[in-house]
Each structure stands twice: as structure tokens, then as C-alpha cells.
PLY file of the C-alpha trace (Angstrom):
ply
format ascii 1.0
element vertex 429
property float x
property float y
property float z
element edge 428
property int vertex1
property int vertex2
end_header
0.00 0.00 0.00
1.63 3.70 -1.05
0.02 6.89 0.30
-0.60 7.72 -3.83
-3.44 5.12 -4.11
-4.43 7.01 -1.15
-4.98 10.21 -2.56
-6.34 9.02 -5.59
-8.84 7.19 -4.19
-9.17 10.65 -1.68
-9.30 13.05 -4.78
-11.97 11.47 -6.92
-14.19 9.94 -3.71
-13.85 6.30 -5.17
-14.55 4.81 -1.71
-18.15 3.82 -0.15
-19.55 7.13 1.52
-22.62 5.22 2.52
-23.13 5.94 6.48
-19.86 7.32 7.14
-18.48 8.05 10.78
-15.28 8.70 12.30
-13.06 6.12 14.20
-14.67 7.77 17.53
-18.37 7.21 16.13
-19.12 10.70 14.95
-20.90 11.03 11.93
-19.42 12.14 8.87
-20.35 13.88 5.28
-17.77 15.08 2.81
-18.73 18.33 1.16
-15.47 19.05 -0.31
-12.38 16.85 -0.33
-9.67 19.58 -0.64
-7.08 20.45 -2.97
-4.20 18.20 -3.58
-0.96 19.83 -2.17
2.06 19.06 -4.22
4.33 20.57 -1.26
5.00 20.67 2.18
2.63 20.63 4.20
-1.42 18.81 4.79
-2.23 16.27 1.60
-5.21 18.64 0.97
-5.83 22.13 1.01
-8.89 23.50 2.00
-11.27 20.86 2.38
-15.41 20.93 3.90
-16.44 18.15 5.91
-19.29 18.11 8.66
-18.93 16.04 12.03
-21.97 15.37 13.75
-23.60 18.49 12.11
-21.14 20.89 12.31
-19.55 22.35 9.44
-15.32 21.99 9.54
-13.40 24.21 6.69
-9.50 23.25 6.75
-6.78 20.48 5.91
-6.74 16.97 5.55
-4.06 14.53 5.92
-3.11 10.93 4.68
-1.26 8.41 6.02
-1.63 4.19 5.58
-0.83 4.10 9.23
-2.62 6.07 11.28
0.91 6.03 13.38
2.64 7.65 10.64
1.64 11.17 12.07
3.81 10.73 14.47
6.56 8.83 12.44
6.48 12.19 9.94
6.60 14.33 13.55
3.32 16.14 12.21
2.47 16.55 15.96
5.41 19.39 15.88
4.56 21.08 13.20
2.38 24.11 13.17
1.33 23.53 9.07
-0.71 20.78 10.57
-2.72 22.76 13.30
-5.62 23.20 10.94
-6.05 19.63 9.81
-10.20 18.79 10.14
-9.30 15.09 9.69
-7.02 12.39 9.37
-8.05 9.57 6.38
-6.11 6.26 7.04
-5.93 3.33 5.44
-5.03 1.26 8.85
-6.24 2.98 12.44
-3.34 1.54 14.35
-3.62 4.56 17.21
-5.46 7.49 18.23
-3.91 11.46 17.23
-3.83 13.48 19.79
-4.41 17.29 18.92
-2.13 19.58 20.50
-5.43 20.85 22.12
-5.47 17.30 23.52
-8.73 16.14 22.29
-8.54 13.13 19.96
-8.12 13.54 15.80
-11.02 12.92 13.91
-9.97 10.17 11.87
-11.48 8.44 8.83
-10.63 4.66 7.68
-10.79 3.80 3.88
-9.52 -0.01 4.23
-13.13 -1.46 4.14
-14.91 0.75 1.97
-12.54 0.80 -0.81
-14.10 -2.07 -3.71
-10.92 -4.46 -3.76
-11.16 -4.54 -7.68
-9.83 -1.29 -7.66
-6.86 -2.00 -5.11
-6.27 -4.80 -7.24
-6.22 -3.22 -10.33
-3.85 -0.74 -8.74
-1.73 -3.23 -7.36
-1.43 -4.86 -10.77
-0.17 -1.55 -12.46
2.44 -0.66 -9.83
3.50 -4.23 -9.39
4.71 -4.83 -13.29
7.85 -5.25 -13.44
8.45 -4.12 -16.75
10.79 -0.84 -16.98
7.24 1.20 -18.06
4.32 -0.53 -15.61
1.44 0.93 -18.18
2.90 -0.55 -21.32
0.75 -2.62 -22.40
-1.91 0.18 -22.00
-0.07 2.80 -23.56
-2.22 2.09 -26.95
-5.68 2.23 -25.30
-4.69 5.60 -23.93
-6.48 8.59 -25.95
-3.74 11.42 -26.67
-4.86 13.96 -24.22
-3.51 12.44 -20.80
-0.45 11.57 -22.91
-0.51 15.38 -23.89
-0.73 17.00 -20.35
1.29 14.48 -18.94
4.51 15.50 -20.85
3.70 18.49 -20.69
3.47 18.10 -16.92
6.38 16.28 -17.12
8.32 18.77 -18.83
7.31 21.39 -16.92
8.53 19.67 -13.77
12.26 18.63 -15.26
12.87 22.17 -16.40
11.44 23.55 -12.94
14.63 21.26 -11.62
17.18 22.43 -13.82
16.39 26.08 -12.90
16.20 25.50 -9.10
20.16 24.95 -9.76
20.42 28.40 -11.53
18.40 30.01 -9.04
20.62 28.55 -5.95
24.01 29.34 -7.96
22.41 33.46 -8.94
21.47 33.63 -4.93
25.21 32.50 -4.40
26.22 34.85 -6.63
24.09 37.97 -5.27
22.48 38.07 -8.36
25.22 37.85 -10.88
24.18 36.49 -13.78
27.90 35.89 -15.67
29.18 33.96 -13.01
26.12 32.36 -12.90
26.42 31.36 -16.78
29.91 30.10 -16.04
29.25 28.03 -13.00
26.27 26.52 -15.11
28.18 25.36 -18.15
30.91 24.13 -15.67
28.51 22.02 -14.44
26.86 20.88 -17.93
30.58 20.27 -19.02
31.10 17.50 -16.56
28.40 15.42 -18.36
27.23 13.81 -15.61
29.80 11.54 -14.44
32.25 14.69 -13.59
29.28 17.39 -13.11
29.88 17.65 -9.62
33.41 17.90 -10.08
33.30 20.14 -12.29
31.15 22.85 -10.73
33.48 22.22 -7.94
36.29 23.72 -10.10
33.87 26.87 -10.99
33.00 28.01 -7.65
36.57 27.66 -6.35
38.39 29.54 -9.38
36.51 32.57 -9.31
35.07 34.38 -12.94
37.14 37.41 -12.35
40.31 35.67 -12.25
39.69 33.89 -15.76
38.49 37.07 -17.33
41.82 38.68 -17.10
43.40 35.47 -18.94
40.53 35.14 -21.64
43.21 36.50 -24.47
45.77 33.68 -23.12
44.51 30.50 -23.95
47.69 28.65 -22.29
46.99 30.44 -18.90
43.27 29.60 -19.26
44.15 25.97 -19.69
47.05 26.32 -16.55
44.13 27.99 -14.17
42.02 25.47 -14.78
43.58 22.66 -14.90
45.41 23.49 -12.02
42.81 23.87 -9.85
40.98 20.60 -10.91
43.90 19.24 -9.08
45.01 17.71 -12.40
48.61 19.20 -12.45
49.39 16.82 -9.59
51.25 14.65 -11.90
54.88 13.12 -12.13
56.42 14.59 -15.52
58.88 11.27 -16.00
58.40 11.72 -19.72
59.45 15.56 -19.70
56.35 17.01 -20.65
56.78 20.37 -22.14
53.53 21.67 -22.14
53.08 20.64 -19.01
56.11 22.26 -17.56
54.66 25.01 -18.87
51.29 24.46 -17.23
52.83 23.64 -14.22
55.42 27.10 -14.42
52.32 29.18 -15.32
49.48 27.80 -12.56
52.43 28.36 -9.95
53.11 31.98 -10.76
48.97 32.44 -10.93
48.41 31.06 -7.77
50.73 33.38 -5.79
49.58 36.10 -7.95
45.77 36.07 -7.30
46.50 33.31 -3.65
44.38 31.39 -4.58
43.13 28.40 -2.70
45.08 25.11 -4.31
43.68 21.51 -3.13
40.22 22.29 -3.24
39.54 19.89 -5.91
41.61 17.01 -6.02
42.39 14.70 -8.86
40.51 11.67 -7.64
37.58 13.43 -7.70
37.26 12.86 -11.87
36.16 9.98 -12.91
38.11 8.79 -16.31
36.98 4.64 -15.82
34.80 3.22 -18.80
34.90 6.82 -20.75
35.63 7.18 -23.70
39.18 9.51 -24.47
36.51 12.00 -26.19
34.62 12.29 -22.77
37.81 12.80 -20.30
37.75 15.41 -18.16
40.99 16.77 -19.25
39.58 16.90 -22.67
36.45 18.65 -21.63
38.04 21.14 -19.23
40.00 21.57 -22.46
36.98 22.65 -24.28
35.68 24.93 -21.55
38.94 26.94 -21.97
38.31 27.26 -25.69
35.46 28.17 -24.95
36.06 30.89 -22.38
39.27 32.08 -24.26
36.70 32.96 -27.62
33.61 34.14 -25.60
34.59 35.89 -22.97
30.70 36.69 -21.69
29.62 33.48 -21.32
26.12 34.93 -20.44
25.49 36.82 -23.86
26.67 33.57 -25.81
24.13 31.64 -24.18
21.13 34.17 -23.58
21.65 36.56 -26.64
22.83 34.25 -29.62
20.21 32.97 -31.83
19.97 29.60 -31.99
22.12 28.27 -35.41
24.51 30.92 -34.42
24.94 29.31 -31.09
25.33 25.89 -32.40
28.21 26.95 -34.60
29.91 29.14 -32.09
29.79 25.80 -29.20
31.51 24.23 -32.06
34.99 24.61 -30.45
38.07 22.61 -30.50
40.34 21.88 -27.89
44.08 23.57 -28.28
46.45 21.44 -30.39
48.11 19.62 -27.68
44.82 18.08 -26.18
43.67 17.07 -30.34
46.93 14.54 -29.38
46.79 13.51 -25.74
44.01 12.32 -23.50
45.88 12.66 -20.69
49.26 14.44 -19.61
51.72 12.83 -21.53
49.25 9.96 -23.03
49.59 10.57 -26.85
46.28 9.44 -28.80
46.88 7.29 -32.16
43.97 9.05 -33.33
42.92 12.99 -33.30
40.53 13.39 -30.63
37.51 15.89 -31.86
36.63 18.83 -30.50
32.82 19.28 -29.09
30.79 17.31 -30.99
26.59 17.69 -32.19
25.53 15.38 -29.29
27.66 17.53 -26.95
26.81 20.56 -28.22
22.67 19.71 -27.61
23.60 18.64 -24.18
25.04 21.98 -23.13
21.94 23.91 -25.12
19.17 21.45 -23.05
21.17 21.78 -19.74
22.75 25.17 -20.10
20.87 27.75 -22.53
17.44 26.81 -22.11
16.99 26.78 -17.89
19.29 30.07 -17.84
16.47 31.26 -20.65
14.08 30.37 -18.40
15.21 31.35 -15.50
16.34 35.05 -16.97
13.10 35.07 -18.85
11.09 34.88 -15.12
13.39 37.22 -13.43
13.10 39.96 -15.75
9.57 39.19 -16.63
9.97 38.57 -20.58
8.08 36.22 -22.26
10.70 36.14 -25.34
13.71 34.26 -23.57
11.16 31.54 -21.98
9.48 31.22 -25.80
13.56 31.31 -27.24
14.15 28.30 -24.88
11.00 26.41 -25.78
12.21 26.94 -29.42
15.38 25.34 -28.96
13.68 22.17 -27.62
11.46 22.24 -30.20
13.88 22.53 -32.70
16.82 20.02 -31.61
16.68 16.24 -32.51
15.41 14.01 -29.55
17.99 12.48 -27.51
18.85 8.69 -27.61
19.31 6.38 -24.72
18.17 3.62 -23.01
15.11 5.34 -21.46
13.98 7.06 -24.97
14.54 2.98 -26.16
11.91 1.98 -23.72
9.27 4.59 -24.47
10.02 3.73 -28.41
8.80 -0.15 -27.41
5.69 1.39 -25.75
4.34 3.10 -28.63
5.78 6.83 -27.61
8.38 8.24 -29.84
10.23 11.37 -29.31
10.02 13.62 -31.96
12.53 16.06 -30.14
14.09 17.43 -27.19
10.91 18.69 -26.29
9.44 15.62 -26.27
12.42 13.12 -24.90
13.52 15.77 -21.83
9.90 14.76 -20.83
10.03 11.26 -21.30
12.85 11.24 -19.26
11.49 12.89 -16.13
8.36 10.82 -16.41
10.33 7.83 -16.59
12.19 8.90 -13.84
10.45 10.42 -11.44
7.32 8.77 -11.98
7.84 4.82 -13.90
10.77 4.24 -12.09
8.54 4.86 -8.54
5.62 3.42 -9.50
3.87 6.99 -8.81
0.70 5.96 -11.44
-1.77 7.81 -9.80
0.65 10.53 -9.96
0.41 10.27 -13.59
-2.27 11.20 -15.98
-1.84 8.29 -18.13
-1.91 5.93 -15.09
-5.22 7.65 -13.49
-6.49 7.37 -17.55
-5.87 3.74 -17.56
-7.17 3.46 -14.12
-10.54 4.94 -14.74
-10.79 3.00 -18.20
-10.44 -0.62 -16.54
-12.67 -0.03 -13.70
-15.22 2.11 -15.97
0 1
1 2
2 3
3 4
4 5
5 6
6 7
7 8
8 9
9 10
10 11
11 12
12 13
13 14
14 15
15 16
16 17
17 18
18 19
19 20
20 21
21 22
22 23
23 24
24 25
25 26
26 27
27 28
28 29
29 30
30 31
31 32
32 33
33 34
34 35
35 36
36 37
37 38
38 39
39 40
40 41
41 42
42 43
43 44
44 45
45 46
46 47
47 48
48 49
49 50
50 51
51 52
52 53
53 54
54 55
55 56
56 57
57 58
58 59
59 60
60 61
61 62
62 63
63 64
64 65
65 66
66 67
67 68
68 69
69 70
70 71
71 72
72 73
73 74
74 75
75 76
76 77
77 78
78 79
79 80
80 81
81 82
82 83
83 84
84 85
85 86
86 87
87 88
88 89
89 90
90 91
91 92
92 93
93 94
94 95
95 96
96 97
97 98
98 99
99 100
100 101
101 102
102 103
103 104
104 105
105 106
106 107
107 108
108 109
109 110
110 111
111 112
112 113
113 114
114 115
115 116
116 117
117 118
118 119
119 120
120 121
121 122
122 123
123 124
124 125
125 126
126 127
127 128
128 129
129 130
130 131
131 132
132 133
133 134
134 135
135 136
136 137
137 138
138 139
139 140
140 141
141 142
142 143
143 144
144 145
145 146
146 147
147 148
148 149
149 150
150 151
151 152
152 153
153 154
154 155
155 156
156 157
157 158
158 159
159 160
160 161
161 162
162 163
163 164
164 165
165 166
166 167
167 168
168 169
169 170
170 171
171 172
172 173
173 174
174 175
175 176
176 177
177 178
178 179
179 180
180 181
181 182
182 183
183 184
184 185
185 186
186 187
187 188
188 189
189 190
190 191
191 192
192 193
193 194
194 195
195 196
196 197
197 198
198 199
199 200
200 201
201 202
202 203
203 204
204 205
205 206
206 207
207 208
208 209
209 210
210 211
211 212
212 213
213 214
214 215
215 216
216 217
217 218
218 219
219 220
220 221
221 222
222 223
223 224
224 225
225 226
226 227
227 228
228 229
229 230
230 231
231 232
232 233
233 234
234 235
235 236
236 237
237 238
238 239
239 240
240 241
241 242
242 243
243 244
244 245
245 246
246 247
247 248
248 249
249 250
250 251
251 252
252 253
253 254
254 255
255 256
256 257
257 258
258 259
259 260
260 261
261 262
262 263
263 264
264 265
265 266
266 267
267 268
268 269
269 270
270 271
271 272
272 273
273 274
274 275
275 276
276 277
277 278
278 279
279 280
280 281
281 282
282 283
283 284
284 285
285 286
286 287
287 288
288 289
289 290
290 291
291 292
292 293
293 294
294 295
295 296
296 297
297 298
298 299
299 300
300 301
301 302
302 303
303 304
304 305
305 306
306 307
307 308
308 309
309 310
310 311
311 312
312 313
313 314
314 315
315 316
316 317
317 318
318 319
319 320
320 321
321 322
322 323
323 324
324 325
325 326
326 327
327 328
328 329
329 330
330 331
331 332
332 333
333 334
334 335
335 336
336 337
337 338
338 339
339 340
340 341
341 342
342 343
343 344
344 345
345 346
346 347
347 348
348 349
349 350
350 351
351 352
352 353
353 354
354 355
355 356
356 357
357 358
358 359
359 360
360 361
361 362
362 363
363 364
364 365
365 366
366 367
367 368
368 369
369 370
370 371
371 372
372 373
373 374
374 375
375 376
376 377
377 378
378 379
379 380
380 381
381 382
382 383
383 384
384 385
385 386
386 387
387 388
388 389
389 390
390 391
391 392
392 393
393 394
394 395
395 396
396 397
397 398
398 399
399 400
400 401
401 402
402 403
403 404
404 405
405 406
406 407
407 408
408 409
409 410
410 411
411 412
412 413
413 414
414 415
415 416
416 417
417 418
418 419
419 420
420 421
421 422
422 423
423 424
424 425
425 426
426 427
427 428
């Protein structure tokens, strides 16, 4: 039993309201069940229920376990005062208000019809990768609609709570924001953390006074990923030259060495193309030809930005993978799949987020545009939504397939889901 067949069941009154009374005997009508509360706080906003003929406005709360108030500590926390009544699925104690009379408390276990708990349990208990599969093509197109968009909406809410948290960091700097945000994106995935480590401890205004020195980008950088921490056996020139250069720019601006260490990137089943070195590589190209990171990202229109991400790593990193690893092959510079990574996880939530902040509608419809426009991504989770019957016809499309898969399949959050309350409604219809 999950607390989201609970408020399904809650939401749309599937339950017997024949003769209802509380666990204490009180009788009980439901004028209005509330509005579902997708944060913190009471399950339901706002709800009307009458006890014994008098009228309650206020909260109401879920649990299975009637205990579980107390597990969640709900009796010490004000949000809950106002809660009118407590609906359980087990009534395994009493709730004591902090008035100290007893919570009114309602129990769904025997007045739910078990084909519907059954049903339920048979959707979130498939253990295929998607539980709703085999429904998918019985679904009309509307729930699948909303629910991307939904789904969508809630991804790209994520990916801007990150901008928000680095432009509060940054006082409301926007530039170092931009920088700290494609730092991130440029550790593609396995070294994002990593890599956003690097930003926020080699400040913006140190690099901007380099951006014309591509060598002394690279030596700043690399440095302070910890990366020039290596034995030079081989004699190395270019990274005796690093190593000469990251010294003297250390003492010059003192900054903070060992803050990132070496063992925090992650080079083990990469590919050479994907190595931190290399991308770090890329970020300097990057910095050393567009200085304003912000007005590449937020003011470029859209093919313009593709070319311009289009860089390649200096000379000396189209040959090694790692200090003094020569490559048989050239190693390419930032490639189309790499290129719509940083757009999807870079330009379009600092659109968005820029866009809300100064209240125009243009950046937010620019970063729609670009999701609209670029390919759909390819992976194992677009693979399973291709064997359901849902293809992604672009990034639009596969960013939310991703979050519903994620943060909805991979739960077994249905009734969370449009498509799963669709199917839901259809097979007990």
C-alpha cells in the first residue's frame, strides 16, 4: 500500500460514503475533499467536511498508518494545526491534537471495492521498466498530452532551481552564474559535480583577465581541478609550462590550491573523447573565444549558437588524453551530441530562468524553441518509451520522457500520472 493510491482514491471519492463516521463514532459527510498539495505541508488544502452536524473548513491529511503522524513528527509542526481530519488506510492509534482532544480520523480499508486496489496493485507491481505498457495504446492522446507536458514542466522547474541557488550564491550575478552553469553541464554527468566544484573555487574574475591567453586559461584550470598533480617522467613540455604558469597564478591572485583534487574525476569506462581533461580543455576554448559566457548563451540565436559551441580543444589536447598519453587518433573537439547537451542543460533553464526574473516572455518562448527545434535524444530510457508506442520527436518531447520515466515509472507513482489515473478509470469504468 503507497500513500498515492491514497490520494487518488481521496481526490476522486472512489470509496463507499454510505453511512460514514469517524473512528470515535461521529458522523461524517464530505462536502469538499480539498485540494491536492504538491508541497509541504497537509495532503489537501482547504477541504469541507461536517462532524456530527457541524460544518469543519480546513486540511486533511493521509497516512496508511494512522501512526505515521507521528513517524512524519506532524504533531510538531504548526502547518498541521488546521487539519479537520485524518483519512487512514489502517487505524493503528489514536492522534492526539495539541489541544489534547482526539483527531477525527477516517478509515478507507473497508470501503474501498478491492477490484480497484487490485487493479492498482497490478499496475504498480509490473515489473516491466514502463508498468502501463501494455496500456499505452488504449490511452487517448490527451492524458499523454498534459502528462509530458506536466512532465516537462517539472524537469525544467529542476534544472532552474540549480540556476536560481548558484544566482542567490552569486548575489544576483548572472555571468558567473552562466559560467558556473556550463561548468557544471561540461562535466556530463559523471564529472558534473566535479566540475562545478572547479567553478566556484576559481573565481570568474580571475579567468576574465586570462581570456586573451589561452595557455593560462588551460594552466588555471587545470590546475585547480587538481590535475597538475602529476609526475612529468616523460618531460612534458607543455606541461612544464602548465605547471610554471598555474604556480606563478596562484601566488599572484593566492588562490586556494587543493580544493579539488584529482581523484575526484572519474576517467573509468569513458571514452578519451569524454575525459575530463579533454572537456576542461573545451571549456577553456570556450572561455578564451567568448569571454561573456552569459550573452553567448542568452543573446545568440539559436544556429549561431550551435556553430559558435563548435569549439576545439588547443592542439596539444587534439593529441593527448591525458598528460603525456599521446592518442593514435585525433581526438575531436565538441561534438553535435555535446553541443545539444550543453543547449538542453545550459541555454534553455538560464532562458528560463532570466526570462522569469526579468519578466519577458521572449527568452522563456527562445528556450521552448530550442527544444522544439533540436533532434530528440537517444538512450536507453527514450529505447523503452520507443517499445511502448511513444516516440520522441525532439528534445521537447524526450527531456519529458525522461522525467516521467524517472520520477514517476521508475517509482511506480501511477496515480501521480495522468496516463496511469487514464488507464485506471478505463479498466474499472
Amino acid at each position: 500500500m503507497q500513500e498515492d493510491f491514497l490520494y487518488y482514491v481521496w481526490k476522486l471519492q472512489y470509496f463507499d460514503k454510505k453511512s460514514l463516521t469517524t473512528c470515535q463514532g461521529e458522523t461524517l459527510s464530505i462536502a469538499y475533499p480539498g485540494t491536492r498539495n504538491e508541497n509541504a505541508g497537509p495532503d489537501f488544502l482547504n477541504g469541507c467536511i461536517t462532524i456530527n452536524n457541524v460544518t469543519w473548513h480546513g486540511h486533511i491529511e493521509m497516512h496508511v498508518n494512522a501512526s505515521d503522524w507521528y513517524t512524519h513528527q506532524h504533531h510538531t509542526d504548526k502547518a498541521y494545526e488546521n487539519v479537520i481530519l485524518h483519512v487512514v488506510w489502517d487505524h493503528t492509534r489514536d492522534i492526539q491534537q495539541q489541544d489534547g482532544t482526539i483527531m477525527p480520523t477516517l478509515v478507507l480499508k473497508e470501503r474501498i471495492a478491492p477490484r480497484l486496489h487490485q487493479q492498482y496493485q497490478r499496475l504498480v507491481n509490473n515489473p516491466t521498466a514502463i508498468p502501463c505498457a501494455k496500456h499505452l495504446p488504449q490511452v487517448v492522446d490527451l492524458p499523454k498530452a498534459s502528462m509530458l507536458d506536466k512532465a516537462l514542466f517539472q524537469r525544467l522547474t529542476h534544472k532552474n532551481n540549480l540556476v536560481y541557488r548558484l544566482l542567490e550564491d552569486n548575489k544576483g550575478n548572472w555571468e558567473t552564474t552562466a559560467y558556473q552553469l556550463l561548468a557544471y553541464t561540461f562535466g556530463f554527468k559523471v564529472n558534473s559535480s566535479a566540475s562545478l566544484d572547479l567553478a566556484l573555487n576559481l573565481p570568474l574574475k580571475i579567468l576574465t583577465q586570462h581570456t586573451d591567453n589561452l595557455l593560462q586559461l588551460e594552466a588555471l584550470l587545470m590546475g585547480q581541478a587538481g590535475l597538475l598533480h602529476t609526475d612529468n617522467k616523460g618531460g612534458d613540455t607543455y606541461l612544464t609550462t602548465l605547471k610554471k604558469e598555474y604556480h606563478y597564478l596562484t601566488h599572484k591572485y593566492q588562490l586556494k590550491v587543493g580544493s579539488v583534487q584529482a581523484h575526484q574525476w572519474k576517467f573509468f569506462r569513458l571514452r578519451p573523447a569524454n575525459f575530463p581533461t579533454i572537456r576542461i580543455a573545451q571549456f577553456a576554448q570556450l572561455l578564451h573565444r567568448y569571454p561573456s559566457i552569459f550573452d553567448l548563451l542568452v543573446n545568440s540565436p539559436m544556429t549561431a549558437l550551435l556553430a559558435k559551441l563548435a569549439v576545439t580543444q588547443s592542439a596539444y589536447w587534439q593529441r593527448h588524453y591525458r598528460f603525456s598519453k599521446e592518442s593514435k587518433a585525433r581526438i575531436p573537439g565538441l561534438g553535435k551530441s555535446s553541443i545539444r547537451h550543453v543547449l538542453i542543460n545550459t541555454a534553455v533553464p538560464l532562458l528560463i530562468a532570466y526570462g522569469k526574473a526579468k519578466d519577458k516572455q521572449d527568452y522563456i518562448e527562445q528556450a521552448t524553441a530550442i527544444l522544439q527545434h533540436l533532434p530528440a535524444e537517444h538512450n536507453a530510457i527514450t529505447r523503452y518509451w520507443d517499445k511502448a508506442g511513444i516516440k520522441a520527436k525532439s528534445a521537447f518531447d524526450s527531456q519529458a520522457l525522461i522525467e516521467l520515466f524517472n520520477n514517476f515509472c521508475k517509482h511506480k507513482l501511477c496515480l501521480s500520472c495522468h496516463i496511469g489515473v487514464s488507464i485506471m478509470k478505463k479498466r474499472i469504468g
